[in-house]
Each structure stands twice: as C-alpha cells, then as structure tokens.
C-alpha positions in Angstrom: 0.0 0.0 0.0 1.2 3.5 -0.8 1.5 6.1 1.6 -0.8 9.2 1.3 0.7 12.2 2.7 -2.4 14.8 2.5 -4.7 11.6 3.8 -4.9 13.3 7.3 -4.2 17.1 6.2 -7.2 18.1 8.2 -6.4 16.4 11.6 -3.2 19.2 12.1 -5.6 21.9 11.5 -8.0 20.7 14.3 -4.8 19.9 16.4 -3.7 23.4 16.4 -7.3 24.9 16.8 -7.9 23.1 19.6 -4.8 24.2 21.2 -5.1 27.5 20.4 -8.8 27.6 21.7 -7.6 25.6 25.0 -4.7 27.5 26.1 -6.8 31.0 24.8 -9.8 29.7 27.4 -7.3 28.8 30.5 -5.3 32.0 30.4 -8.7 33.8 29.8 -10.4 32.1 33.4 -7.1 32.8 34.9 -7.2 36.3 34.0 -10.5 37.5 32.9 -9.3 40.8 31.9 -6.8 40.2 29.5 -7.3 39.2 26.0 -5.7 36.1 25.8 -3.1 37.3 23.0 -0.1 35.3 24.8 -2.3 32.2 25.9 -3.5 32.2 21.7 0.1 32.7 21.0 1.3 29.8 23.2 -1.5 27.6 22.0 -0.3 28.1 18.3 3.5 26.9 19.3 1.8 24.1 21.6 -0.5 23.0 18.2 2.3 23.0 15.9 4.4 21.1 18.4 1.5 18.3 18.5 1.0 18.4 15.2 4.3 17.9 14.2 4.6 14.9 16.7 1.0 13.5 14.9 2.6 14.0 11.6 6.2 12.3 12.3 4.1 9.3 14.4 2.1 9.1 11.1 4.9 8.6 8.9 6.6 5.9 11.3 3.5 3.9 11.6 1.9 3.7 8.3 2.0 0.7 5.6 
C-alpha cells in the first residue's frame, strides 16, 4: 500500500485549533481581563508542536 501524505491534512488543522482555543480559554479564566493574546500565541506553538509529533508518528506507523 502506498503512503498518502495529504490523507490526514485536516487532523493538524484541528490539532492546532484546539490548542489554540484551550490555552486562549485557561489564560482567559485565569485572568478575565486580559485578552488572551499570549495564551493564543502559546496555544499556536503548543499545536504545531502536537502536530508535528501527529505528523512524524504518522509517517513511522503507516503501511
């Protein structure tokens, strides 16, 4: 079987959101009156972290 590299393109996108929109969410309970700019900003480098790792573990583990 061939590999597919754009066969899970979506998933990263999600990966990152959700990071983004869970990091945004704590800082914002944490501190109500900010607006979240560095917990977004964190969340994007925590996405693209997991993402990466989702990618690479995607690679090593398909036919």
């Amino acid at each position: 079987m061939t590999r597919d590299p754009t066969r899970y393109w979506w998933v990263k996108l999600v990966l990152v959101a959700l990071c983004m929109a869970g990091v945004w969410s704590f800082e914002y309970v944490l501190f109500p009156l900010n607006s979240g700019l560095i917990g977004a900003t964190v969340g994007l480098v925590v996405g693209a972290f997991v993402a990466t790792v989702f990618e690479d573990y995607m690679d090593q583990n398909s036919d």
